[in-house]
N, C-alpha and C positions, 0 to 999 in steps of 0.2 A: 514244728512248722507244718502246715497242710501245704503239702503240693498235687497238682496234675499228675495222672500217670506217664505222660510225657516227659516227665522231670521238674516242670513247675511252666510259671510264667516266662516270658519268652526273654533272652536277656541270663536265666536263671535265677532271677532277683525273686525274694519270699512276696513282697508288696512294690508297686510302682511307688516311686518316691516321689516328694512332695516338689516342688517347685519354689526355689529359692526369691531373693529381690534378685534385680529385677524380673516375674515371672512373667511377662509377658515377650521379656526377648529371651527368655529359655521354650517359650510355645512356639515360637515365630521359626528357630532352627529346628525343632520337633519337626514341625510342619513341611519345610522345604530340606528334605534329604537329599541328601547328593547322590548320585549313580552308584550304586556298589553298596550304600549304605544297610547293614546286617549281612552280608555277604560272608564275612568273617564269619560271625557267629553260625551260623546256619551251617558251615563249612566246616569247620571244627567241636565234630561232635563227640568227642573220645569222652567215655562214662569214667574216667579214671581223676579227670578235671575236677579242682574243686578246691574248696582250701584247705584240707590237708592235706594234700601232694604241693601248694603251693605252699606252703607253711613249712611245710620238712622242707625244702630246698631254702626257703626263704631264711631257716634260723641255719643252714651250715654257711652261708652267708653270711648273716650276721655273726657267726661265731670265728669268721677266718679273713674277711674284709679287713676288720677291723687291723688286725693283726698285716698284712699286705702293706694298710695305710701305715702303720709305725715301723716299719720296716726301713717303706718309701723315706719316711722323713729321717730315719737313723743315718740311711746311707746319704741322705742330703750334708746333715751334718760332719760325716764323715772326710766331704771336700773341702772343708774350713771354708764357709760361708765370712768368716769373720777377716780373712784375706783376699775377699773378692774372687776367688778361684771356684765358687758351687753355681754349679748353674741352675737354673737364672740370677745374675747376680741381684739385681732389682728385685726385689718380690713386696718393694712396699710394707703395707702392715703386717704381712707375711710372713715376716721376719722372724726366725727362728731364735731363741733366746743363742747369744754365743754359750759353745761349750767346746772345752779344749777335749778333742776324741781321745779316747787311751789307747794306748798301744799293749794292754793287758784286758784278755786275753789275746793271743797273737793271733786267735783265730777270727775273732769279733766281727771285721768287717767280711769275711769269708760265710759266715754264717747268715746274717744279716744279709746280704747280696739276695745269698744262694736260696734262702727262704724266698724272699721276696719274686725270686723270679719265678722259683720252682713252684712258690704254692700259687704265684698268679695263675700260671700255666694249668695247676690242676684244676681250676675254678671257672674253666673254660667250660665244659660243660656241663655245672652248675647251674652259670648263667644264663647261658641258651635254655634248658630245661624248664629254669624259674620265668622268662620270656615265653617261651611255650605254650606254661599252665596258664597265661594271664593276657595273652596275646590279644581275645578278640576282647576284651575291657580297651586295648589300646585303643580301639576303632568303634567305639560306643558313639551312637548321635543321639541326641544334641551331645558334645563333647563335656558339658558339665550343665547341674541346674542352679545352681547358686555359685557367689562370688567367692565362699569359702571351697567350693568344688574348681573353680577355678586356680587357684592358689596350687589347690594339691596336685593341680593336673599340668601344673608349670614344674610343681617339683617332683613329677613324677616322670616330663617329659628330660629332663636333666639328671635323673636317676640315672634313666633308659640310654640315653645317648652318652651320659659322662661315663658310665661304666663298659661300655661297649667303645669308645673311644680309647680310651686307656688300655683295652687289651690290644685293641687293634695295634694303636701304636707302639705300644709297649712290642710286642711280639716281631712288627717292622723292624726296631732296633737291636733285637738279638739277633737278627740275620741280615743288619748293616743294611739294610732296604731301606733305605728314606727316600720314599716314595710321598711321600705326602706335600712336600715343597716349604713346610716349618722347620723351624727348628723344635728337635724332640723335646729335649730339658724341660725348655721355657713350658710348651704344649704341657707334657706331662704334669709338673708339679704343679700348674693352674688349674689342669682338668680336674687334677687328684682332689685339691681343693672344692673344686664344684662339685664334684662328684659326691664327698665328704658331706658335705652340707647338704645335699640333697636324700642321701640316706639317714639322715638324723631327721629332718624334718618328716620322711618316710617313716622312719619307723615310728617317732614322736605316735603319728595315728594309728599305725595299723598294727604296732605290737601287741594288744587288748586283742583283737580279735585272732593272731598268730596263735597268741595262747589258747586261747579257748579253741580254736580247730585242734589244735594237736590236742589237745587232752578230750574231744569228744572221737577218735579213734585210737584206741590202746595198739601203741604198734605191733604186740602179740598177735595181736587180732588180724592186723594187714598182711603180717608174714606168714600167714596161714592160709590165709585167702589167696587162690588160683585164679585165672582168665576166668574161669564159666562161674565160678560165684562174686565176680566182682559186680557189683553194682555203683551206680552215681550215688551221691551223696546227696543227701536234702536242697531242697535248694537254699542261695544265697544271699545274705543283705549285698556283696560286693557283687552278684550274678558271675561268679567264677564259673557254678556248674551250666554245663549243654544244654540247651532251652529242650533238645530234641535231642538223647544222644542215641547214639550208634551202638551196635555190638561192641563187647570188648575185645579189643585183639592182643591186650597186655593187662597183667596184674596193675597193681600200685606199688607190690613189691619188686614186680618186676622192672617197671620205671625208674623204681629207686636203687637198686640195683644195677640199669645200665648204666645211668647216669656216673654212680658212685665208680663200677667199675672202669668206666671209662678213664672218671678225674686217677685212680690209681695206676692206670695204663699211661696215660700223660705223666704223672709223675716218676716211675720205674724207666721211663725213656730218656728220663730230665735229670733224676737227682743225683747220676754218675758222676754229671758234670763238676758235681760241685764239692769228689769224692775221689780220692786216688784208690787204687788196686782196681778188681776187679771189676767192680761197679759201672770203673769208666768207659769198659769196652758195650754197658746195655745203653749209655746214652746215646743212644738215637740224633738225639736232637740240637744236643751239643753244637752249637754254630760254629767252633773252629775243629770238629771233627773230634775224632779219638786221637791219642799222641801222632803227632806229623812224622816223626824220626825214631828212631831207635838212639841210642847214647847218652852220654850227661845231658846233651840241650836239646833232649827229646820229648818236649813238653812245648801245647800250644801258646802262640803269638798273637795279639792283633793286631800291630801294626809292624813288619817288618821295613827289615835298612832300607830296601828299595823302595819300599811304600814312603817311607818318612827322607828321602831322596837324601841319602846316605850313602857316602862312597868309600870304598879303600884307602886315597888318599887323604879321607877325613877325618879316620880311623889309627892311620901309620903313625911311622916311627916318629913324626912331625907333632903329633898330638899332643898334648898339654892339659892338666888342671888347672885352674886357674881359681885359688884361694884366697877371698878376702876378708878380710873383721880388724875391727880395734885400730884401723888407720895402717895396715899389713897386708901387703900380695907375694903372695910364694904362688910357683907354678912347680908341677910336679910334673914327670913324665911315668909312664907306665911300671918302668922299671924302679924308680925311684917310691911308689908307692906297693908293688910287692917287698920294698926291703923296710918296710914300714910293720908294726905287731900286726899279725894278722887275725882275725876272729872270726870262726864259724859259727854258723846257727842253723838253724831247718826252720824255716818260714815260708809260709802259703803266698801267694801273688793271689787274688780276686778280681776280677773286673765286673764292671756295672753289666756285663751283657750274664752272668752267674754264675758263668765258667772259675774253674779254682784249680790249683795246682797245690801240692805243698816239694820246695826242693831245698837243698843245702848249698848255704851260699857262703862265699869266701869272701873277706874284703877288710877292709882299713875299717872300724868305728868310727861313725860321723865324731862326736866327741874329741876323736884323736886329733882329729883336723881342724878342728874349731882350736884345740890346743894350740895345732903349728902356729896360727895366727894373733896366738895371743887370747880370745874369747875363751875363757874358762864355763864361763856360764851364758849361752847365748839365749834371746828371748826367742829367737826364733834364725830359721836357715831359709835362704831364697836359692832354687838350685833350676840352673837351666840347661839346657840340650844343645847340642849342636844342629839339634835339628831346626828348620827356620821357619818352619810354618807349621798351622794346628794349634787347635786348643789344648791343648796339656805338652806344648815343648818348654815347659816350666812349671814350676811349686815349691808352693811354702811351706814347710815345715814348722807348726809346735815347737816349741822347747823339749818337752818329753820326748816327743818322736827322734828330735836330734840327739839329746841324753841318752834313750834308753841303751842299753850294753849293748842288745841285736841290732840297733839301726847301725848299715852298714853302706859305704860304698863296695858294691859288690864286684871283686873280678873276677872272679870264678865261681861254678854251679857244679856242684856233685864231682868234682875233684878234678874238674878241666875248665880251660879257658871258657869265658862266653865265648857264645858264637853273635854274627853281626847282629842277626835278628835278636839277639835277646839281649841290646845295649853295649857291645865291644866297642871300649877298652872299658867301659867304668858303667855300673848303672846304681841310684838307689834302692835296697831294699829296706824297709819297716816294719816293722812287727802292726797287725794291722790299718793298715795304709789301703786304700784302695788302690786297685791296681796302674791306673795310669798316671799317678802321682807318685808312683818309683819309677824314676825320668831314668831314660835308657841313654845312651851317647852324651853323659854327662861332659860338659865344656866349663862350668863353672858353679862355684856356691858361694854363696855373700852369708857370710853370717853376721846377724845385725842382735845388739843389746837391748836395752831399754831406752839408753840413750839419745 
């Protein structure tokens, strides 16, 4: 392409483009610009701009979004959409095929979570970076010259927003900030969806030309190249590059570089979280902190007794299970269910905010208790809290999750009593369960058949 020694045509575009139907209402906004109109551009003149810098960002994107999005819908899944308990329970056509989650690997939803939040978080400045390189195209007049420029500038404005939307509030949630006045679930898994759709119709167009920027600069070539020999790049059909640009005050490798180091600085502060031993003391960022206590029940909570307005005498010697199936109610008290077989296992707790723990937990086999009542085979376990208000003071259990050997009412953690905050006298654990779905201050389980 012949450009200006200024860098090219103003815009950075190789030719002014043509003017679509209708072209005379694409002249008419040409003509009456608004205050500030090129302001952008003329103001961001960094020579390092162009669409190989925004390509390299644009495909670590595309290679880890993706992955984010199945993540998102794994751990949907994982609340048994199919019991009305995943939020939003509504989602319309949205509707997730049912699937009964395994409880093997026991780490499954620990992982899944933990990815999902840890690699959102690294992707953070990613995003911003790829915004950056392509900033003043947002602020172009006329805003398109055809109706097909239109289209792409609606899914380009719902790219921009659904994705920066999603971190925001996403990030809101792991530090219990609900600042925004929605509810998050509903917010999120709708966003995620637009957001979704608006990256496929994105890339639909502009992966042809991703590719060809990235294979017209060999990245040998970029990682060699210093500030003083960096130059703009040709000009543009998309006018990425600087109509006019500026000295350089960073490489391309330098850019790609902070950016990358940055997203690895975010994740080294993050992935402790979602990691016992040493690990846990670098997250940083951890929302319920590094372990709160020293002892067996020395691992973080989210909601403790007093939060979920839990008392002593709700807990005492007064307490009761309360066991139903097959047309049978046994009530058990504390004592009556330590004299019960007991069974150990080491299984992880996970919760949606990505935090993980893995502890050893003591307790009766849901299975055994399905037994007392007669239910040999139950299709599913409904188990509720003493606690009376919140959305998770109840859940449904699978038939597997209630079968498998590990799933347990658990009384004990690491060779001692719970404590209140970790569900005293009884809580469920499951091998893969999310975490607020092993109900803490258990008051009752109905286990129900086919029937």
């Amino acid at each position: 392409m012949a450009g200006r020694g200024d860098g090219g045509p103003a815009g950075g575009s190789a030719r002014p483009e043509a003017d679509g139907f209708p072209a005379p209402l694409w002249r008419a906004l040409a003509r009456h610009r608004p205050p500030g109109a090129g302001a952008t551009a003329r103001g961001w003149r960094s020579p390092v701009r162009g669409p190989w810098l925004t390509s390299v960002y644009g495909a670590v994107l595309l290679a880890t979004l993706p992955l984010v999005f199945l993540t998102g819908l794994l751990d949907y899944l994982a609340y048994g959409p199919q019991f009305g308990q995943a939020f939003p329970s509504d989602v319309g056509w949205l509707r997730l095929p049912p699937v009964d989650w395994p409880t093997r690997p026991s780490w499954l939803f620990r992982v899944t979570q933990g990815l999902h939040v840890t690699l959102g978080i690294m992707l953070v400045p990613v995003v911003l970076a790829k915004l950056w390189s392509v900033i003043p195209k947002l602020f172009d007049w006329p805003p398109a010259r055809s109706v097909a420029q239109v289209l792409e500038r609606l899914a380009l404005l719902l790219l921009v927003g659904g994705i920066l939307f999603e971190i925001a509030t996403g990030l809101l949630n792991i530090q219990y900030a609900y600042l925004f006045g929605f509810d998050f679930y509903t917010a999120h898994y709708f966003g995620a969806w637009v957001f979704t759709g608006a990256l496929v119709a994105h890339v639909s167009l502009k992966l042809p030309r991703m590719l060809t920027a990235l294979r017209s600069r060999p990245p040998a070539t970029e990682a060699r190249t210093d500030t003083t020999a960096t130059r703009p790049e040709p000009p543009d059909p998309d006018g990425l590059v600087a109509s006019r640009p500026g000295p350089a005050t960073v490489s391309r490798r330098g850019a790609v570089a902070l950016v990358g180091g940055s997203a690895l600085l975010l994740g080294a502060l993050t992935v402790g979280q979602s990691l016992d031993g040493p690990l846990r003391r670098t997250a940083l960022l951890l929302p319920r902190g590094q372990d709160p206590e020293s002892g067996p029940n020395g691992f973080p909570v989210n909601r403790s007794a007093a939060a979920a307005g839990i008392s002593a005498g709700d807990t005492g010697a007064g307490w009761r299970l309360t066991l139903r199936g097959g047309g049978r109610e046994v009530a058990l008290d504390r004592t009556a269910l330590l004299a019960m077989a007991q069974h150990t296992a080491r299984l992880p707790i996970a919760c949606v905010e990505g935090w993980s723990t893995r502890q050893t937990w003591t307790g009766v086999r849901l299975r055994d208790l399905a037994a007392l009542v007669g239910v040999a085979d139950p299709a599913s376990a409904h188990v509720r809290s003493l606690e009376r208000a919140g959305l998770f003071n109840q859940a449904t259990l699978q038939a597997n999750q209630v079968l498998d050997g590990d799933s347990l009412l658990a009384l004990r953690v690491n060779g001692a009593d719970l404590s209140a905050d970790h569900g005293y006298p009884a809580r469920i654990v499951v091998p893969a369960l999310p975490g607020v779905h092993c109900t803490k201050w258990v008051a009752a389980i109905d286990f129900w058949t086919d029937g």
